[in-house]
N, C-alpha and C positions, 0 to 999 in steps of 0.2 A: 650608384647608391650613395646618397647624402650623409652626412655623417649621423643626422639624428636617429636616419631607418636603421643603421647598422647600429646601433648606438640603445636603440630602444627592441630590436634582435634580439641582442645580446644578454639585455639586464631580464626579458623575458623566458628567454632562454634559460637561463640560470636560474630563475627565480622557477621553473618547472621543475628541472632535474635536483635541485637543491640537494631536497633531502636522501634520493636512491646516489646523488655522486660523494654523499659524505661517506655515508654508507660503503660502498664499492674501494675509495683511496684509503678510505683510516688507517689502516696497515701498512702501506705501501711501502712507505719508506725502509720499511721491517727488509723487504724483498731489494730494494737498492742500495749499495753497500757506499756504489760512488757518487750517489749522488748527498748521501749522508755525509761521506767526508770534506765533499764541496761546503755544502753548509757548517761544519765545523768550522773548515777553514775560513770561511766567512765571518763566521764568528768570533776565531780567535782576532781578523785582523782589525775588526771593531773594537774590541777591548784594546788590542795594541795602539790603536789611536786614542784612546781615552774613554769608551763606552759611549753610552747617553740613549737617545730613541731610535730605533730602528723601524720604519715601517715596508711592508709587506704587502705589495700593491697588486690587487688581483689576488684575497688572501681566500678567495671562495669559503670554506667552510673550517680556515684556520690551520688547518694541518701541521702546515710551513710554521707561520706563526708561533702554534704552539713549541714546535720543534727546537725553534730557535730560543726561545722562552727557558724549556728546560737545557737549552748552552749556557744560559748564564745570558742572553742578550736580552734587551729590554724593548720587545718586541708587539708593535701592534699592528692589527690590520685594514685594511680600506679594501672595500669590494662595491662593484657596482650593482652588486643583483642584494636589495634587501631582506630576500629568504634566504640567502646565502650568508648575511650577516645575522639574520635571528638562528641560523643552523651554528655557525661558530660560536656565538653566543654562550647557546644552549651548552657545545658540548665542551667549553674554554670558560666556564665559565669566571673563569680572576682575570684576564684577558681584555684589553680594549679591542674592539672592531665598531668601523665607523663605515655606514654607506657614503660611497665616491669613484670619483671617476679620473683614470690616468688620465684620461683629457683634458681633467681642468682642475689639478691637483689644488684642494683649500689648503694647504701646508705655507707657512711661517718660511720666506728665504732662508737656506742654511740651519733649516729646524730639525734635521735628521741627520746621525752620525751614519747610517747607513741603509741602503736601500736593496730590497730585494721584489724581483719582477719572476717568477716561479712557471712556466708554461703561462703567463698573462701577457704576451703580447703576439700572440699566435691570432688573435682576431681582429688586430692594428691594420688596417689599410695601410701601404705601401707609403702613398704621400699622406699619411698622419703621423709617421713614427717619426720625424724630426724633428715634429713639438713634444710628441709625447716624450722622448727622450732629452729633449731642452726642459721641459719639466721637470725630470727626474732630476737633472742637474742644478736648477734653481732649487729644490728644497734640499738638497745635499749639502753638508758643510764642504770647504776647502779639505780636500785628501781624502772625505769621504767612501768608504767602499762599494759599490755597485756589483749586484751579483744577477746575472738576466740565464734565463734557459727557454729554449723553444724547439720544436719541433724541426728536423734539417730534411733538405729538400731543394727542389725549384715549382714547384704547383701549390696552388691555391684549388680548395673544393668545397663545395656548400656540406655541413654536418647538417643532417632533416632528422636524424634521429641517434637520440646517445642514453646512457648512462639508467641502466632499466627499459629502454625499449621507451622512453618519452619522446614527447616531438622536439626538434629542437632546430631555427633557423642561421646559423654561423657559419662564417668564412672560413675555415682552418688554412694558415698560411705556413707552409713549410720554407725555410730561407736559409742558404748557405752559410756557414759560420761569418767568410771572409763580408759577406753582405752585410751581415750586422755590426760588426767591428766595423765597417765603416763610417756605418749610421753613427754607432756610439762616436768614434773618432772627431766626425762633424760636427758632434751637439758639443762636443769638448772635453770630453773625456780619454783618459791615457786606457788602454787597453794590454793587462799584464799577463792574460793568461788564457787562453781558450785550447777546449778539450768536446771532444763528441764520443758518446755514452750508447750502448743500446742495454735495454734494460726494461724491465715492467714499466716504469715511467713512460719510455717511448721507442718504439722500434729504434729510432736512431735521434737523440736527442743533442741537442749543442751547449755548453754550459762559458760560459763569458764571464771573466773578475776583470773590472775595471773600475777606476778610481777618477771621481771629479778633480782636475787642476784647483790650481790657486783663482 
């Protein structure tokens, strides 16, 4: 599969289930205790750096976003599926959300104090995630914080159907903690902290803080 098929999957995908998967997560966080104080913590160590914009990549219907929003971060989001940003829109509405794609970040070198990738790179081909995460690292400032979570595992399975019983064609990619810490490592990033969660989020979820070098 080429990048554009999985690529134009994905943003159709999403743009189906939009409105029943905002619906179904709104709460969620209510039910994860630790994945809430990941994100604090996220939060506090962007302010500890000096604040500024944080964007939220693969922010689907905002959730994340808003979450961070009400820490006190200055938070906005980038989604690939357009019904996915008129759903966060709607329900965010003081909020920026912009359609895009982690594959081809429009972000300013060094234009974000802090990034966060939320269950958003779970549909990343294998050999695509060393750009996508050399992206990440290109619009991050120097010491920037980097906060990624995914699904842990070793299989890759086609999702045909999610979120209300809609159709839906996606990869879902389960990856060992130690696999993605090395990815990040490679793209250039120092890697401070990794933990795995099981929880309403994900049977068995992976959460990774690391921070772009100089």
């Amino acid at each position: 599969m080429n990048g554009a098929d999985w690529l134009a999957d994905a943003r159709t995908s999403y743009d189906t289930v939009a409105a029943s998967y905002a619906d179904l997560l709104r709460n969620l966080l209510s039910e994860t205790p630790y994945e809430r104080a990941a994100l604090a913590l996220f939060a506090d160590f962007v302010q500890a750096t000096g604040g500024g914009p944080v964007v939220d990549v693969g922010c689907g219907p905002g959730r994340i976003t808003a979450h961070l929003h009400g820490l006190g971060v200055d938070a906005f989001g980038i989604d690939l599926s357009p019904r996915m940003v008129e759903v966060a829109r709607r329900d965010h509405p003081g909020l920026r959300f912009e359609v895009g794609s982690m594959t081809d970040l429009e972000l300013a070198e060094g234009s974000v104090a802090g990034l966060v990738a939320w269950y958003s790179l779970i549909h990343i081909p294998d050999d695509q995630m060393g750009s996508v995460l050399a992206r990440f690292r290109r619009v991050l400032r120097p010491g920037g914080p980097l906060l990624v979570s995914f699904h842990v595992g070793d299989e890759s399975r086609l999702k045909t159907e999610g979120y209300g019983g809609h159709p839906m064609k996606v990869q879902v990619h389960r990856r060992q903690p130690a696999r993605v810490a090395a990815w990040l490592r490679e793209a250039g990033f120092t890697v401070e902290a990794e933990l795995t969660v099981s929880s309403a989020e994900s049977s068995l979820g992976g959460i990774i803080f690391a921070r772009r070098g100089s």
